[in-house]
C-alpha positions, -999 to 999 in steps of 0.1 A, spaced: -259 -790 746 -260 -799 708 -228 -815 713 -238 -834 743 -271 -849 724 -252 -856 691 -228 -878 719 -193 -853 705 -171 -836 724 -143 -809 715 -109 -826 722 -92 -792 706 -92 -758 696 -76 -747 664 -87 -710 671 -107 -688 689 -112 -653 678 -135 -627 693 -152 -596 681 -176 -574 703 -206 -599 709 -194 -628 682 -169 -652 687 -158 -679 654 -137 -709 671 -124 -736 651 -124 -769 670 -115 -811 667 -146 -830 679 -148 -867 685 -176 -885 684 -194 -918 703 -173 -939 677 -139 -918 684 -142 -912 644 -123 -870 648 -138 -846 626 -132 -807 620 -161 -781 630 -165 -742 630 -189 -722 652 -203 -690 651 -218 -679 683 -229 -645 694 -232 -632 730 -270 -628 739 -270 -616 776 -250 -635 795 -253 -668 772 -236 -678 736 -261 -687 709 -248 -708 687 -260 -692 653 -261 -706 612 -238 -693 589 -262 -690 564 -288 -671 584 -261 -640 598 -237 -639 571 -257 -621 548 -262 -624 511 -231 -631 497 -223 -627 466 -201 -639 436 -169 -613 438 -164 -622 476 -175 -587 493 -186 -588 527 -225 -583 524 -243 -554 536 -267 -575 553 -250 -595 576 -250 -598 610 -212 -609 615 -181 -582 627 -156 -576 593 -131 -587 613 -144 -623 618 -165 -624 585 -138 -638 561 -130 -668 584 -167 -673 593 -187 -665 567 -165 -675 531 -158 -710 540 -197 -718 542 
């Protein structure tokens, strides 16, 4: 939907990975003007929909020395591609 009212659309997927209820993907998106762009998404499985969710508000508090936080929302195993290049 947020693509849809912002008038992009995905034309590629760099990556896709996938970690209990989160998945990080890594797309190309195109927009009304057919200027290409790069964009990350975070989403997390809520039922039987994807929420798309901010970085900033699920990562945690991250600090200076790069350790994952101990308050964020976000699997280890996806946090260093979703959560350090914020």
């Amino acid at each position: 939907m947020f693509l849809h009212e912002s008038e992009m659309h995905i034309t590629s997927f760099e990556s896709l990975k996938c970690s209990g209820d989160w998945a990080y993907a890594k797309a190309a998106v195109m927009d009304a003007q057919d200027a290409a762009t790069k964009e990350t998404y975070l989403f997390q499985r809520t039922g039987v929909n994807w929420v798309l969710k901010a970085p900033e508000t699920v990562c945690g508090s991250v600090t200076g020395d790069g350790a994952r936080p101990v308050d964020t929302e976000v699997p280890a195993d996806l946090w260093s591609q979703a959560c350090t290049s914020i």
